[in-house]
C-alpha positions as CSV (number, residue, x, y, z in Angstrom):
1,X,-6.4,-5.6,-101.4
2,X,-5.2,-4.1,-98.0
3,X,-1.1,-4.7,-97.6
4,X,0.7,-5.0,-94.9
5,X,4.6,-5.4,-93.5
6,X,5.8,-7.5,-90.7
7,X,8.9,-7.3,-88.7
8,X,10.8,-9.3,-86.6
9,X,14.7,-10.2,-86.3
10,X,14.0,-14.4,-86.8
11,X,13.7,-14.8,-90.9
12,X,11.6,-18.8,-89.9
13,X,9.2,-16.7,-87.9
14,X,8.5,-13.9,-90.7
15,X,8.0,-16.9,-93.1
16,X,6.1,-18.6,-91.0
17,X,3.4,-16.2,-89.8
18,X,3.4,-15.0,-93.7
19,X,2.5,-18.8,-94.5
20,X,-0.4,-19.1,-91.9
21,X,-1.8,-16.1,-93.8
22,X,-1.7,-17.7,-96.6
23,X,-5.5,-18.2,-95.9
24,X,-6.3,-14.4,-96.4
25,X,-4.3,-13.8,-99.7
26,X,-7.7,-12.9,-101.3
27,X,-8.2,-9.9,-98.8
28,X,-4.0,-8.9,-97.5
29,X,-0.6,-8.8,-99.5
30,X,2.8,-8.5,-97.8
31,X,4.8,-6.0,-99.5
32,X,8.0,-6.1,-97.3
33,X,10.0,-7.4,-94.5
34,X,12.3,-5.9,-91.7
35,X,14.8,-7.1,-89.2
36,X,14.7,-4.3,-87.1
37,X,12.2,-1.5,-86.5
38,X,15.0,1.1,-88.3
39,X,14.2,-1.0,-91.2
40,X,10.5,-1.0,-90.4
41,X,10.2,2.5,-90.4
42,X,12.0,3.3,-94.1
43,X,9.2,0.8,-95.6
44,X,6.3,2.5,-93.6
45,X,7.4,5.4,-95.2
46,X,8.7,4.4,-98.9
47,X,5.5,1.7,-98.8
48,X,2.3,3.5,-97.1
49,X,1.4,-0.6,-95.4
50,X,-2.7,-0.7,-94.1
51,X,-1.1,-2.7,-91.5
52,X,2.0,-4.1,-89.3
53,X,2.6,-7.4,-88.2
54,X,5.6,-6.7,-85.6
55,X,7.8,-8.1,-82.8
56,X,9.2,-6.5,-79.3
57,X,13.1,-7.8,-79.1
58,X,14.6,-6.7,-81.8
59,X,18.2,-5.0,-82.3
60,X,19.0,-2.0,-83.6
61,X,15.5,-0.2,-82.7
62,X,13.6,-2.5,-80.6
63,X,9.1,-2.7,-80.7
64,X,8.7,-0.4,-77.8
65,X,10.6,2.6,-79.6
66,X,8.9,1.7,-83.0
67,X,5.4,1.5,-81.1
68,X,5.8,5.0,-79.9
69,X,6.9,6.6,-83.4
70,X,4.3,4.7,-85.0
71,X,1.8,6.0,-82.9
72,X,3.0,9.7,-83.5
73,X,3.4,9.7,-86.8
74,X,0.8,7.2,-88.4
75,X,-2.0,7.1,-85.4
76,X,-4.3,5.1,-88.5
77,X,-2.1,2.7,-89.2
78,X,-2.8,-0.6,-87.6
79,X,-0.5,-2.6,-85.6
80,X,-0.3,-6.0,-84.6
81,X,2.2,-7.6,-82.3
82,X,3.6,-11.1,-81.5
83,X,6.2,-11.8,-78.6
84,X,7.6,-14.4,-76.9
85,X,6.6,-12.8,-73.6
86,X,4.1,-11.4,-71.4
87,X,6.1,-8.6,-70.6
88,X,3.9,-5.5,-68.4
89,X,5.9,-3.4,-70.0
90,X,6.3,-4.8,-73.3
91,X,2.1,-4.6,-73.1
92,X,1.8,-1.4,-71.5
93,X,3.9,0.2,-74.8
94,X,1.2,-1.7,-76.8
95,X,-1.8,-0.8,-75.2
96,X,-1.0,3.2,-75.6
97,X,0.0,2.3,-78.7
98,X,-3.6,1.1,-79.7
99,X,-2.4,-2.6,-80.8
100,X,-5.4,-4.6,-82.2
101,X,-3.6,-7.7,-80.5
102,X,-0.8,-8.7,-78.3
103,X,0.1,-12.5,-79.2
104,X,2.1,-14.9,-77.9
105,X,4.6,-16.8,-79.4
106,X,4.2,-19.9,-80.9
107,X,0.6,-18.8,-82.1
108,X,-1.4,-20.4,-84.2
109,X,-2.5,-19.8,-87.8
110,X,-6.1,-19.3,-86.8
111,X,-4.7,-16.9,-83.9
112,X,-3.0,-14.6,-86.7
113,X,-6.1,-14.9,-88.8
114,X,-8.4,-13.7,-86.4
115,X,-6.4,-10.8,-85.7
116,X,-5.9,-9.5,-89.3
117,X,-9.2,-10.0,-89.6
118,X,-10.2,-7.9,-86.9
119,X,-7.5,-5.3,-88.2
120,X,-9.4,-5.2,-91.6
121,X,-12.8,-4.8,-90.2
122,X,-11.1,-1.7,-88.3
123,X,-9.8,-0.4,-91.4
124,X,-13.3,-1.3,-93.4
125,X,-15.2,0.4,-90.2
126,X,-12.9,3.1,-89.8
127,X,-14.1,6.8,-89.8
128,X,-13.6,10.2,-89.1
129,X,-13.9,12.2,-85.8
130,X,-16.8,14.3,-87.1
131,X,-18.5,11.0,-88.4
132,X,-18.2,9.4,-84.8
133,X,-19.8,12.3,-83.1
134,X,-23.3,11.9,-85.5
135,X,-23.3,8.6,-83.8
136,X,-26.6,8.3,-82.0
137,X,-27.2,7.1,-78.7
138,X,-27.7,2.9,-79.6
139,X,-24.8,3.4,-81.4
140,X,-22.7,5.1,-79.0
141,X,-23.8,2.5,-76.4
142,X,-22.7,-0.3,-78.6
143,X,-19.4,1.2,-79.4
144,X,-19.3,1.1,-75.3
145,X,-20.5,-2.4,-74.7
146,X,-17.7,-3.3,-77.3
147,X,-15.2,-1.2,-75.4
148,X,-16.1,-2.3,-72.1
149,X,-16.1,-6.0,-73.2
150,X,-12.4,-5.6,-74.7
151,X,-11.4,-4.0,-71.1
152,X,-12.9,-7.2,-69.2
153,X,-10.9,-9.9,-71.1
154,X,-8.0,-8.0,-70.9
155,X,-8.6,-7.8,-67.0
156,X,-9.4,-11.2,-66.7
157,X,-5.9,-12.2,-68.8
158,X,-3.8,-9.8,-66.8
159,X,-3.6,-7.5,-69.3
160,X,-2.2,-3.9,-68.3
161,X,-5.6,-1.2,-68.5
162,X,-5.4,2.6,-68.1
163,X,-8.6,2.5,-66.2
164,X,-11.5,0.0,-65.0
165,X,-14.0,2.2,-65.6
166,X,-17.2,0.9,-67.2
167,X,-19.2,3.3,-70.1
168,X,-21.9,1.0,-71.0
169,X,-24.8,1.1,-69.4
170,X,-25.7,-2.8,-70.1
171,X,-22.7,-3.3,-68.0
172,X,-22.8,-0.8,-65.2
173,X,-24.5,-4.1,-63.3
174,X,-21.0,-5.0,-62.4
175,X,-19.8,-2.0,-60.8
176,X,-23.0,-1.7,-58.5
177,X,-22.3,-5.5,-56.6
178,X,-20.1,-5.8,-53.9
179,X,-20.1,-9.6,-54.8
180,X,-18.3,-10.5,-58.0
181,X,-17.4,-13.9,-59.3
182,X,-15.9,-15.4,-62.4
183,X,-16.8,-18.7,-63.9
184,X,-14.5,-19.9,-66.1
185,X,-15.8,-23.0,-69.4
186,X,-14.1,-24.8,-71.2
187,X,-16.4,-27.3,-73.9
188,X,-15.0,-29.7,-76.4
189,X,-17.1,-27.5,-79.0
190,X,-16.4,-24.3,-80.3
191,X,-18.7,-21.9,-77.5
192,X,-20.1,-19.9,-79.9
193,X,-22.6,-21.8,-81.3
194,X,-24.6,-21.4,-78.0
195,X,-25.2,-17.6,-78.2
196,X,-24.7,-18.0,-73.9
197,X,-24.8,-14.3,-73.8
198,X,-28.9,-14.6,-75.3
199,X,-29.4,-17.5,-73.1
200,X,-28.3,-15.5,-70.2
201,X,-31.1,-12.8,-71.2
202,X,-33.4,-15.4,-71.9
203,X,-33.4,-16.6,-68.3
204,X,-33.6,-13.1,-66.5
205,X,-29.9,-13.2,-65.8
206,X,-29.0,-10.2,-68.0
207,X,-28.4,-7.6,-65.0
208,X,-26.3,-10.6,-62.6
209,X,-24.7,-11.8,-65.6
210,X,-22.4,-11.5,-68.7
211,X,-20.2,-13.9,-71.6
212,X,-17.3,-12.8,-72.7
213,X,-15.4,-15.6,-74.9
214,X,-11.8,-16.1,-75.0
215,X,-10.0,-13.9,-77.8
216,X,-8.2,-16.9,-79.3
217,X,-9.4,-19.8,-78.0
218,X,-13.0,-21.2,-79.5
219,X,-13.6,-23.2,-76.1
220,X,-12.8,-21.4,-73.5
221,X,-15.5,-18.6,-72.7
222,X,-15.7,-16.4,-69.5
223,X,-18.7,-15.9,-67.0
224,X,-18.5,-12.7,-64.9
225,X,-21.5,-13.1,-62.2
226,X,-22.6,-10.3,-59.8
227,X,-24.8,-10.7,-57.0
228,X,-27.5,-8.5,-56.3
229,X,-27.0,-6.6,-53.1
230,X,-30.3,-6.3,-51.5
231,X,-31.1,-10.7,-52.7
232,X,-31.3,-13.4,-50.2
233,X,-29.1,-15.6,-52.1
234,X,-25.5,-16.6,-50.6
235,X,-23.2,-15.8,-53.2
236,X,-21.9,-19.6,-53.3
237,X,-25.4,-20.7,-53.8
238,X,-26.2,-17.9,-56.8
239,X,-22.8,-19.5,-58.2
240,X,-23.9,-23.2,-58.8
241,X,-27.2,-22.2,-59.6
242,X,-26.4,-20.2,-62.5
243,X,-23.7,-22.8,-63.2
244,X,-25.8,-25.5,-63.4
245,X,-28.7,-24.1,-65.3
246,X,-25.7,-23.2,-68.3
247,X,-24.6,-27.1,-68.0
248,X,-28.2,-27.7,-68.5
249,X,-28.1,-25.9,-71.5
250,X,-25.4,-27.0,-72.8
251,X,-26.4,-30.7,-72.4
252,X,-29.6,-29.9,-75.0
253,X,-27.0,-29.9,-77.3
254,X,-24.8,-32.8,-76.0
255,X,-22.2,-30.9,-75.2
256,X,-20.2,-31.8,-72.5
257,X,-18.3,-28.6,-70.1
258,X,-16.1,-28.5,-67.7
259,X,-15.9,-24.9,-65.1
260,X,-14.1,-23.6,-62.5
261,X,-15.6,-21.3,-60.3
262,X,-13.6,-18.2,-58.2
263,X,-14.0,-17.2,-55.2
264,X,-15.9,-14.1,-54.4
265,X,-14.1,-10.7,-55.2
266,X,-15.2,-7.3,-54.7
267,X,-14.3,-4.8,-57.6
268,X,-13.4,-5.8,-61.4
269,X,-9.8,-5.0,-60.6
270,X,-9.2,-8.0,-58.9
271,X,-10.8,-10.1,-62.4
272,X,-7.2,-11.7,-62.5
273,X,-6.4,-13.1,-59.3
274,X,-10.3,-15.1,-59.9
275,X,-9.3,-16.0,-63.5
276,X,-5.8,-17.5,-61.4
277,X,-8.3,-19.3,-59.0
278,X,-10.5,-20.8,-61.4
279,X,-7.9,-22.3,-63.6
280,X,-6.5,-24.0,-60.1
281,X,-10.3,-25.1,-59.4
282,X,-10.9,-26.2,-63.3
283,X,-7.3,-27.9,-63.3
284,X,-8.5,-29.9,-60.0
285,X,-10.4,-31.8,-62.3
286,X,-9.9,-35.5,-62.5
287,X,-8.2,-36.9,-65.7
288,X,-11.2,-39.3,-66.0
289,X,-13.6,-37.0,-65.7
290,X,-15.9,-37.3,-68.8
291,X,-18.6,-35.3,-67.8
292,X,-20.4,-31.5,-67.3
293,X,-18.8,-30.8,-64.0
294,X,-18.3,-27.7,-61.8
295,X,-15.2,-27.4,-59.3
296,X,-14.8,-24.5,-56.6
297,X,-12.0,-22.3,-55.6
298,X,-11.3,-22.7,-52.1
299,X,-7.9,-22.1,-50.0
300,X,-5.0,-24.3,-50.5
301,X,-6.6,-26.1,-53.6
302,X,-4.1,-26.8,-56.0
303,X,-0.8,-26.8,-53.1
304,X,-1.3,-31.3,-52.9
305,X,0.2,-32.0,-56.1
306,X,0.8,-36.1,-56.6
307,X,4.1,-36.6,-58.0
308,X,4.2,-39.1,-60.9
309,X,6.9,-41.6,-61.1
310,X,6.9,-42.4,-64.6
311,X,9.9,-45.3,-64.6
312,X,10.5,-44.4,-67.8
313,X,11.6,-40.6,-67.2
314,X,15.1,-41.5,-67.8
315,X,14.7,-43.5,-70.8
316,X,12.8,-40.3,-72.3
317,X,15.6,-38.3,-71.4
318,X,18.5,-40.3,-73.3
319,X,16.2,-40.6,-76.1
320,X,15.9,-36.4,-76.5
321,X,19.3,-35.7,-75.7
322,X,20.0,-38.2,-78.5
323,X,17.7,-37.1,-81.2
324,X,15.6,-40.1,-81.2
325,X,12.5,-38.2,-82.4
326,X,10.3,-41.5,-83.1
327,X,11.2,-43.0,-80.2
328,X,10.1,-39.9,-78.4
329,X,7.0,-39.6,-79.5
330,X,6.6,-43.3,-78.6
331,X,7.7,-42.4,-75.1
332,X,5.0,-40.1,-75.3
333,X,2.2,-42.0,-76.1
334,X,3.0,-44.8,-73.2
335,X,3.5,-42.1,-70.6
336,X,-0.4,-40.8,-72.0
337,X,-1.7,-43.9,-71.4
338,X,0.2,-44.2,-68.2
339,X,-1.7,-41.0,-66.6
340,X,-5.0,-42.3,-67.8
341,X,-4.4,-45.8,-66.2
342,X,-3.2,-43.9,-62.9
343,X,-5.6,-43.8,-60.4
344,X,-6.2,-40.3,-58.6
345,X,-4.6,-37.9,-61.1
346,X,-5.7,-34.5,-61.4
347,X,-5.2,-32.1,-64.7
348,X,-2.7,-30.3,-62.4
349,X,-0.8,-33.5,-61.4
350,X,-0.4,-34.1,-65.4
351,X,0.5,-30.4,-65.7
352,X,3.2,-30.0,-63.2
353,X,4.7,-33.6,-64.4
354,X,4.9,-32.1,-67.9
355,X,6.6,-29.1,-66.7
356,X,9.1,-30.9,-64.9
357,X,10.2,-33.0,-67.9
358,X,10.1,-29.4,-69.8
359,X,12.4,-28.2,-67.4
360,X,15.0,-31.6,-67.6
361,X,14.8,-31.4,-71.0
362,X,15.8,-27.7,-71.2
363,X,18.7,-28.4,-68.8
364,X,19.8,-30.8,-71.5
365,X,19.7,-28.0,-73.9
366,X,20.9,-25.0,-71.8
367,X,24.3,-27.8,-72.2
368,X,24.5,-27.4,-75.4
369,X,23.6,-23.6,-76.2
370,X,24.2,-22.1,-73.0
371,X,21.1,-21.2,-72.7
372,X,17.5,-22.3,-72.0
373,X,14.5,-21.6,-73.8
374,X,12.2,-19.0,-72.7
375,X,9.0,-21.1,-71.1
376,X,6.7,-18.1,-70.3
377,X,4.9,-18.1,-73.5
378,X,4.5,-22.2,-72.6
379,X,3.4,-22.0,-69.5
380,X,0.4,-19.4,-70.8
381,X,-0.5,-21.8,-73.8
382,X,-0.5,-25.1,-71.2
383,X,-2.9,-22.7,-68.6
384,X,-5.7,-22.6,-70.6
385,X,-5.7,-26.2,-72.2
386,X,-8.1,-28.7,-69.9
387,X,-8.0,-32.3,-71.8
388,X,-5.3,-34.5,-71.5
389,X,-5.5,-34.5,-75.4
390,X,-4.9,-31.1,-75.6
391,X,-1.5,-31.4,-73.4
392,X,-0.3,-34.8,-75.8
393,X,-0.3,-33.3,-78.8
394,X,1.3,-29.9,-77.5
395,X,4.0,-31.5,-75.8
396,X,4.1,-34.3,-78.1
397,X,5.1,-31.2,-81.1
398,X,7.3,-29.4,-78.4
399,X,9.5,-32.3,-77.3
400,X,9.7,-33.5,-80.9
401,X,11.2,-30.1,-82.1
402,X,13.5,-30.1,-79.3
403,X,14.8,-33.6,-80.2
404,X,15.6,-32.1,-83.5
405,X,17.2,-29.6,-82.2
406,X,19.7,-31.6,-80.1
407,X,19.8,-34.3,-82.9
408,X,22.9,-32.8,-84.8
409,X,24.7,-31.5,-81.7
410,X,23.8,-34.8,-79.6
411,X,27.1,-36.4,-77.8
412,X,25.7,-39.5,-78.9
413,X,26.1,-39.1,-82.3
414,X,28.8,-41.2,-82.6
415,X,29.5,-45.1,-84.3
416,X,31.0,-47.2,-81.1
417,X,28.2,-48.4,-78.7
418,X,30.6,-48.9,-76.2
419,X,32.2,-45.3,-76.4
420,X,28.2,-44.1,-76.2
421,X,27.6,-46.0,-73.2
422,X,30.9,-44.8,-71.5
423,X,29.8,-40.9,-72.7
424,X,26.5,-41.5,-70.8
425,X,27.5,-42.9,-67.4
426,X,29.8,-40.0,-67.4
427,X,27.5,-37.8,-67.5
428,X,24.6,-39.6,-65.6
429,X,26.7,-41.1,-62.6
430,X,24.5,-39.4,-60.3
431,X,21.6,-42.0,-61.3
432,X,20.8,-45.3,-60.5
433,X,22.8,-46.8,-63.3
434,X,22.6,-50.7,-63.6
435,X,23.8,-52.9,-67.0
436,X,20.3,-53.9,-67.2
437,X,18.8,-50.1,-67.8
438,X,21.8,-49.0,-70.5
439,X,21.6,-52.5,-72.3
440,X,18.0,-51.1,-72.5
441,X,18.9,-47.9,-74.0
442,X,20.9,-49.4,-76.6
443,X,18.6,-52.2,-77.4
444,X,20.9,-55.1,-76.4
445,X,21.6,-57.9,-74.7
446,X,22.4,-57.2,-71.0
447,X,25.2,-60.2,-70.7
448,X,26.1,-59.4,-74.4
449,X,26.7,-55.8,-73.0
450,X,28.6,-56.6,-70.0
451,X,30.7,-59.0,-72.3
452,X,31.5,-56.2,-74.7
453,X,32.3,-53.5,-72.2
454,X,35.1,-55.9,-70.9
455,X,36.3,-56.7,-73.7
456,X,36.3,-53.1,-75.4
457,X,37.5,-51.1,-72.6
458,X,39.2,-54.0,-70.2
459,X,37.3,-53.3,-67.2
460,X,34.3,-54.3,-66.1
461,X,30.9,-52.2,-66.1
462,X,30.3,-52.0,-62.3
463,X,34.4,-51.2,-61.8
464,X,34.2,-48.5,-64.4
465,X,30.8,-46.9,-63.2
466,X,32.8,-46.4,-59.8
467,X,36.0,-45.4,-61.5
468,X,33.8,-42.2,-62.4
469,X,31.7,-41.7,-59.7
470,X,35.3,-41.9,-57.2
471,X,36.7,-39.3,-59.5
472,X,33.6,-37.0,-59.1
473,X,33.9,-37.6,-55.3
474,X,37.6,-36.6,-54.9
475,X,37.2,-33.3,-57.1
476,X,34.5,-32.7,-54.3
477,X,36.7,-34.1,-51.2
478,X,39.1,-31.7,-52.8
479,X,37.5,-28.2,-54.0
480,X,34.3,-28.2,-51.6
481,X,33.3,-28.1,-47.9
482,X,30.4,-30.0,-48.3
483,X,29.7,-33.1,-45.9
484,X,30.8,-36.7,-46.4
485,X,27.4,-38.1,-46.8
486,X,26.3,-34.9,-49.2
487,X,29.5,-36.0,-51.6
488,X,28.3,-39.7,-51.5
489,X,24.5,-38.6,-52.5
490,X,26.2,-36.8,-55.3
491,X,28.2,-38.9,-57.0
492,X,25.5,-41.7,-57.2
493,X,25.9,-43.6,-53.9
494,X,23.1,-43.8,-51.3
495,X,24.5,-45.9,-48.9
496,X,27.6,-44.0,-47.0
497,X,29.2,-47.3,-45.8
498,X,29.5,-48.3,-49.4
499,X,30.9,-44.9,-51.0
500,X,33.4,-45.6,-47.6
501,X,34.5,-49.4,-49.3
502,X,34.7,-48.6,-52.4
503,X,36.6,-45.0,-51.6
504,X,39.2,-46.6,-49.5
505,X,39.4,-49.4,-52.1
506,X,40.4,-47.5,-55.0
507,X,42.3,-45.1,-53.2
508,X,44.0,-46.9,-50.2
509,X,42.8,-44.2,-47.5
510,X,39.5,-42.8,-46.4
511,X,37.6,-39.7,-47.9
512,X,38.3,-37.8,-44.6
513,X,42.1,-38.6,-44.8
514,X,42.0,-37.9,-48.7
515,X,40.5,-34.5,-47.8
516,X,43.1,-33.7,-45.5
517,X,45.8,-34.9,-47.7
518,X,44.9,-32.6,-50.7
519,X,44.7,-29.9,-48.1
């Protein structure tokens, strides 16, 4: 039974990442918890853990001190770390560490899985110096392949290296081609069922060619391609043709795969930028597309990106803000179907829509905690997911968490419709606000609604919705410089002549003589 600690400041997240290990309780034990890495250290050394489960923002002593007296002090022990961001210098302290893993937060439980498991194989596999040295030369070269395979996913993901440098020589293809492209798969199958990196032998491939799969995700693999200096093959045409003949293979097996194919780099240091241009080509997929495809990098793909005007954006936005989960997630589901039954939508049109709600929604929030959540770890999840499926059910669990979040702090969480109404054209003005729309929000009768307003609150709707907007207009006549026609924009009107009438009717002068009255 190997035993391990974890630390990390947020008590839900240690008992969270201790209940999706729940799974290994046969093989792993926890034997203690820390909030800080002070903490961490006094168990390391009362306890004697196999291995660390640990975070990077922490008070007191934060990851990157801990990594480095970790690493002096107990070079076996293994260490594991989970963050909420892809920080280069948060990784850099991990990689010279020796971290088996650098995961991102919110991970899943296979994600944390996979990693212990790895850290126990290292701990069942692990020996001394003198032991490594009898290795002989098929074993050495293995222990390099493995190496130089870890070094290529991390330069594909962006990961921070000491060096490019390749030691196997079943990889020392790659360093010898000037011409160097990566193919990026995604399959609604878990890839490694195919053994692709056999096939690839099996065709003749093996020195223009190597798989590498994705660390944590099952269907998303990684094809670096080199062209042969001295072959008559354009590099564009070697591309597709390898491409396809994989597609083919795949389809033996009925399964269906989607790629997206760099453009041509010159050295494995630039693995990034054509992992960055492949997701643009593989996310210029259609949203209908239902079968084996290929889509190529080329300049300014991914810059035309179709807006989506979902008429029910404001709707969704009342219903977070208010803590309507269920409704929500009905929201949800229409604006799915919505994007399917669009004509001309890309994956990257449905992306970019989702990441502007994201960002209204966390504007709602940054209201009510003065803050806004961190979206880096998000955006990095949503990157690599290529199915409209994938992006419901991800956004469908983020947006309903957020709803809960706001549910007990939610303005709107009070008895009086009316008062509810009022609270919302206060602070939606700005919008095209008509009875019809916020009898809709309320579920009501828009005459009923009107009826009610007057009666509750003496006025009527369209004479209060002004009343507010003309006092957001005067506090800008009054404390800005901005231009007449900016102010009436603002404050909800988008005809000037109108904000004019209804200014000098409520107030009995202009806004150009109100502003030089206050002044």
């Amino acid at each position: 039974m190997y035993r391990y600690i974890i630390v990390d400041d947020e008590p839900l997240i240690r008992q969270g990442t201790i209940k999706k290990l729940e799974p290994l309780s046969d093989k792993i034990a926890c034997i203690g918890e820390a909030d800080n890495g002070a903490q961490a250290i006094e168990l390391v050394e009362s306890l004697s853990p196999d291995f660390i489960i640990l975070d990077m923002e922490m008070p007191v002593m934060d990851g990157t001190v801990l990594l480095a007296y970790l690493s002096e002090n107990h070079p076996a022990l293994q260490l594991i770390v989970i963050s909420g961001y892809k920080s280069f210098d948060y990784i850099k302290h991990a990689i010279s560490a020796n971290v088996i893993d650098y995961i991102l937060k919110p991970f899943t439980g296979e994600q944390i899985q996979q990693t212990v498991l790895q850290a126990l194989s290292r701990l069942e596999a692990s020996e001394s110096i003198s032991a490594k040295i009898r290795l002989t030369e098929e074993q050495k070269e293995i222990a390099c392949y493995e190496h130089d395979s870890q070094l290529l996913q991390n330069l594909i993901l962006g990961y921070a290296v000491s060096d490019t440098d390749i030691s196997s020589q079943k990889l020392s293809f790659l360093t010898k081609s000037a011409s160097l492209c990566l193919a990026v798969v995604y399959a609604a199958v878990p890839l490694a069922d195919f053994h692709l990196q056999q096939h690839i032998t099996d065709l003749g491939f093996s020195e223009m060619a190597v798989y590498l799969p994705h660390p944590t995700n099952v269907q998303l693999g990684f094809f670096i391609l080199a062209l042969p200096n001295d072959t008559a093959f354009s590099p564009r045409a070697f591309y597709t043709k390898f491409t396809q003949e994989i597609i083919s293979y795949l389809h033996t097996y009925n399964a269906v795969s989607y790629w997206g194919i760099s453009n041509t780099i010159s050295a494995l240091d630039q693995l990034y930028a054509a992992y960055e241009h492949a997701c643009i080509a593989l996310n210029s997929m259609p949203l209908t597309q239902n079968s084996s495809h290929y889509y190529l990098w080329h300049t300014g793909l991914g810059t035309d990106i179709q807006e989506v005007q979902w008429e029910k954006k404001e709707e969704f936005l009342f219903r977070i803000e208010a803590g309507m989960t269920k409704e929500v997630c009905s929201l949800l589901s229409s604006l799915k179907d919505y994007y399917q039954n669009t004509d001309g939508l890309s994956l990257a049109d449905v992306k970019y829509h989702y990441h502007q709600l994201t960002q209204d929604c966390l504007m709602i929030l940054k209201q009510y905690l003065n803050q806004s959540t961190p979206s880096q770890s998000m955006q990095n999840i949503v990157k690599e997911m290529f199915t409209i499926e994938e992006l419901h059910q991800y956004y469908k669990q983020f947006f309903s968490n957020l709803s809960e979040m706001l549910k007990p702090q939610s303005v709107y969480a009070v008895e009086d419709t009316i008062q509810r109404v009022k609270i919302y054209i206060q602070r939606n003005y700005q919008k095209n606000l008509t009875i019809e729309f916020l009898a809709s929000l309320f579920y009501m009768n828009s005459s009923y609604l009107s009826h009610l307003f007057r009666k509750t609150t003496g006025e009527k709707f369209a004479q209060y919705v002004n009343s507010v907007r003309i006092e957001k207009a005067k506090h800008l006549l009054a404390t800005t410089d901005r231009k007449l026609y900016q102010i009436a924009k603002a404050v909800g009107y988008d005809n000037n002549k109108y904000f004019f009438r209804v200014f000098k009717k409520w107030e009995g002068m202009t806004p150009e003589q109100y502003r030089q009255s206050f002044q």
